[in-house]
Backbone as CSV, one residue per row, in Angstrom:
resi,resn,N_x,N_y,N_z,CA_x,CA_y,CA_z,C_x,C_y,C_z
1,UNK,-93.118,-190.627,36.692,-93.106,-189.256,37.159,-92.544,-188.360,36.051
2,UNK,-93.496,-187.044,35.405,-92.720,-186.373,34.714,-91.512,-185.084,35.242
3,UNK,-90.265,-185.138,34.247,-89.122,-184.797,34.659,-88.311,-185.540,35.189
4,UNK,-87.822,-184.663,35.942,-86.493,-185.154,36.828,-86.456,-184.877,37.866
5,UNK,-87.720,-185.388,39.248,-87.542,-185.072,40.339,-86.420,-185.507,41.111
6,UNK,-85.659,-185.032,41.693,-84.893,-185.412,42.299,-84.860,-186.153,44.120
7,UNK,-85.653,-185.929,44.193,-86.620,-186.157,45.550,-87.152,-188.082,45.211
8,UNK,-87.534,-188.127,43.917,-87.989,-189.487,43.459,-87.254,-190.247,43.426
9,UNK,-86.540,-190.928,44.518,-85.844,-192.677,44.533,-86.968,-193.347,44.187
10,UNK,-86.153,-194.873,44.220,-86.779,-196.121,44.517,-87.570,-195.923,45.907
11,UNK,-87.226,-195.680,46.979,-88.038,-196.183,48.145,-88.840,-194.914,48.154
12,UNK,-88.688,-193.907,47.153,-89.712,-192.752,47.465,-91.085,-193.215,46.445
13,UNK,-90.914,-193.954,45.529,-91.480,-194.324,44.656,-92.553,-195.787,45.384
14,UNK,-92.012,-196.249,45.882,-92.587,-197.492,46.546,-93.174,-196.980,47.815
15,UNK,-92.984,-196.121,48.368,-93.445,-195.247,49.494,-95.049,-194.834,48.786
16,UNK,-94.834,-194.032,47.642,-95.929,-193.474,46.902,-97.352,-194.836,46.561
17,UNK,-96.302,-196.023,46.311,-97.096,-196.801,45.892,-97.533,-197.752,46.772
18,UNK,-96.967,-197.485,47.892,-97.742,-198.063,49.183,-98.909,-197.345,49.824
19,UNK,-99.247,-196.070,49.636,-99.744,-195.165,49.820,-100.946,-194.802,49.113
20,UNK,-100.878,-195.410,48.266,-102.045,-195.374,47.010,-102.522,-196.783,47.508
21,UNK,-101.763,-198.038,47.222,-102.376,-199.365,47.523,-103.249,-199.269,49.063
22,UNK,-102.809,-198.857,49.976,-103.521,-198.640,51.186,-104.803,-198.007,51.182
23,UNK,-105.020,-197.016,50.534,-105.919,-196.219,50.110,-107.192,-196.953,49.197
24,UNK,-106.615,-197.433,48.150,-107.881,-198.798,47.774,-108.059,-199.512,48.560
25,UNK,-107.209,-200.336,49.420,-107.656,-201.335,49.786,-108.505,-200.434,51.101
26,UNK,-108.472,-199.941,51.651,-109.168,-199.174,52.570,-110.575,-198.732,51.928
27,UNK,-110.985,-198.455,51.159,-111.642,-198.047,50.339,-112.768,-198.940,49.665
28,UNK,-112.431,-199.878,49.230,-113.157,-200.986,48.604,-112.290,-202.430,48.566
29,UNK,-112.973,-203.132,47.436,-112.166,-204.779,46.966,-112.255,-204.078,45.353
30,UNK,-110.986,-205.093,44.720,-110.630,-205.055,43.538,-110.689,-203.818,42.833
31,UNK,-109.800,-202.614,43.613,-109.694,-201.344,43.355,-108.282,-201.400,42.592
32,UNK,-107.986,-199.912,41.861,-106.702,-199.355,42.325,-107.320,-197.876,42.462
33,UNK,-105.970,-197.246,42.546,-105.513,-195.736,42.959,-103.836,-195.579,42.137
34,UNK,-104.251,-194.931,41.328,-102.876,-193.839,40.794,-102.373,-192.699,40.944
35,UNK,-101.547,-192.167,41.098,-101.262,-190.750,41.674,-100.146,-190.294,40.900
36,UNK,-99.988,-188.654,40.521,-99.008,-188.417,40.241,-98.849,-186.866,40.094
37,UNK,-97.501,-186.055,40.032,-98.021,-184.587,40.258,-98.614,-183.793,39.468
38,UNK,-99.725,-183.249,39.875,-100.473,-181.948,39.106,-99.512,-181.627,37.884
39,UNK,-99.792,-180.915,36.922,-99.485,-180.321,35.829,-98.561,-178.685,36.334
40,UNK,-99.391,-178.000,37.522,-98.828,-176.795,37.884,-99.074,-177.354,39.633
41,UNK,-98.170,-177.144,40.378,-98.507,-177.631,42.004,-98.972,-176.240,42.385
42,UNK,-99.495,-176.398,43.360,-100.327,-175.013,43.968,-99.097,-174.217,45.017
43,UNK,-99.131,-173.371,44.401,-98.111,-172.100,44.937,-96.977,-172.122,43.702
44,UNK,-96.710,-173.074,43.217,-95.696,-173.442,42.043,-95.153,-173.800,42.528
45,UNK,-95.250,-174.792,43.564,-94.833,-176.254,44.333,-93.407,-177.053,43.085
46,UNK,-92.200,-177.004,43.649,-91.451,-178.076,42.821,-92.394,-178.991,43.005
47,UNK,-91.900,-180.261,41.781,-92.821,-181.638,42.342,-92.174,-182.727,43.255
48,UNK,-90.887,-181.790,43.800,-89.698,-182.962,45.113,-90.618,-182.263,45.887
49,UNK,-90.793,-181.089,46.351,-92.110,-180.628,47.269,-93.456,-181.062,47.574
50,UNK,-94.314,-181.776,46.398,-95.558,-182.016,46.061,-95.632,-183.552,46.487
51,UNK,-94.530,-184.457,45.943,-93.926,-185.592,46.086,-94.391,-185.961,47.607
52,UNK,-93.307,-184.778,48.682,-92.819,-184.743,49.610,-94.329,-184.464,50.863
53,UNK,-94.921,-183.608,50.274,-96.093,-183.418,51.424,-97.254,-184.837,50.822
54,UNK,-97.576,-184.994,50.151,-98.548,-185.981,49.301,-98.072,-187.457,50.485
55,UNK,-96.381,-187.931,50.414,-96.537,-188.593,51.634,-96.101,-188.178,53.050
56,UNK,-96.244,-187.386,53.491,-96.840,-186.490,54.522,-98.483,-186.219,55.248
57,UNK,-99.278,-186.493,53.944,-100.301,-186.039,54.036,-101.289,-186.174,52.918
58,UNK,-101.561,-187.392,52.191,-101.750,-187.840,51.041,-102.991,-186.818,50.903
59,UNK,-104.099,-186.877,51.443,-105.607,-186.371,51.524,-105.371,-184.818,51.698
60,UNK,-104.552,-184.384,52.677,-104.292,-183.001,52.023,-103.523,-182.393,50.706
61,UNK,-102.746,-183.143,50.480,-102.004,-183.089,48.913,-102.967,-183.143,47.919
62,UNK,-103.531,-183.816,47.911,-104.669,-184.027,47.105,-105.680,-182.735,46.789
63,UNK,-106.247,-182.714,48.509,-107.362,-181.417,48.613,-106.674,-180.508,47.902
64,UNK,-105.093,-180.385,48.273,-104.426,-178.970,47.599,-104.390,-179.058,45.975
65,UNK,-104.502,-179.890,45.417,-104.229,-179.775,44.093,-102.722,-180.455,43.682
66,UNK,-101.603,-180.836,44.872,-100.469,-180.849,44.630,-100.462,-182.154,43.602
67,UNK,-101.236,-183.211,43.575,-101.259,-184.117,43.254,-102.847,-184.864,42.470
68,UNK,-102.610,-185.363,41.277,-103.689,-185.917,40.319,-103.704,-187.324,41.016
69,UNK,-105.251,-187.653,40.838,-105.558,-188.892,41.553,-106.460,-189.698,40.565
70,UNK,-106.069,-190.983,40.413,-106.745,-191.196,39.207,-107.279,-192.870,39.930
71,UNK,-108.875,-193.046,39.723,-109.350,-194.026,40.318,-110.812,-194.333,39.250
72,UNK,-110.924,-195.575,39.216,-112.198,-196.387,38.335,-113.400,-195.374,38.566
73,UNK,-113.999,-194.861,37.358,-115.194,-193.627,37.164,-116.082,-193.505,38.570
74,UNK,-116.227,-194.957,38.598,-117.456,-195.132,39.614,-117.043,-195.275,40.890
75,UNK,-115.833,-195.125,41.391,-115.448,-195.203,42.485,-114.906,-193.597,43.268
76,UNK,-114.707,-192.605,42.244,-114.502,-191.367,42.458,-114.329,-190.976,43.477
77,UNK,-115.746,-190.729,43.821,-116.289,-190.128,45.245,-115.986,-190.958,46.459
78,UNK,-115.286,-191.964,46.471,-115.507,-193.127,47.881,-114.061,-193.360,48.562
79,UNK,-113.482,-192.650,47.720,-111.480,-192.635,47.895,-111.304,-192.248,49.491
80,UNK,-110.985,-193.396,50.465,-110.411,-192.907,51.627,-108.870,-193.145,52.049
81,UNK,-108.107,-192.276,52.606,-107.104,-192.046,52.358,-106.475,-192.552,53.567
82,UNK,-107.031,-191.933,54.831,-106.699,-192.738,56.308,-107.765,-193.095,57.426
């Protein structure tokens, strides 16, 4: 995570990465899913904010921009979230 979110523990971090793993495996076989915050969050979202709704609401975090999603070229379009 870049910076120093403060919002980012360990179990917020493993939260994130349970959240992504669910999401491939939901999705396809022999996937991943990476995530991490936007460059600018939408509204100028801290990223303990962006962090914070993303697991809240991964697929809307996303739609919003709060969060970069990074998945195999060809799998792009097929990302389901819940």
């Amino acid at each position: 995570m870049p910076g120093t979110p403060s919002a980012v523990t360990l179990d917020t971090l493993q939260r994130i990465a349970d959240t992504a793993l669910y999401a491939a495996k939901r999705s396809w076989r022999n996937g991943w899913v990476g995530v991490e915050p936007s460059a600018a969050g939408p509204g100028g979202a801290a990223i303990d904010e962006r962090v914070q709704r993303f697991l809240a609401d991964a697929e809307a975090a996303v739609a919003a921009g709060g969060m970069e999603v990074m998945v195999a070229p060809e799998r792009a379009g097929s990302l389901r979230w819940g």
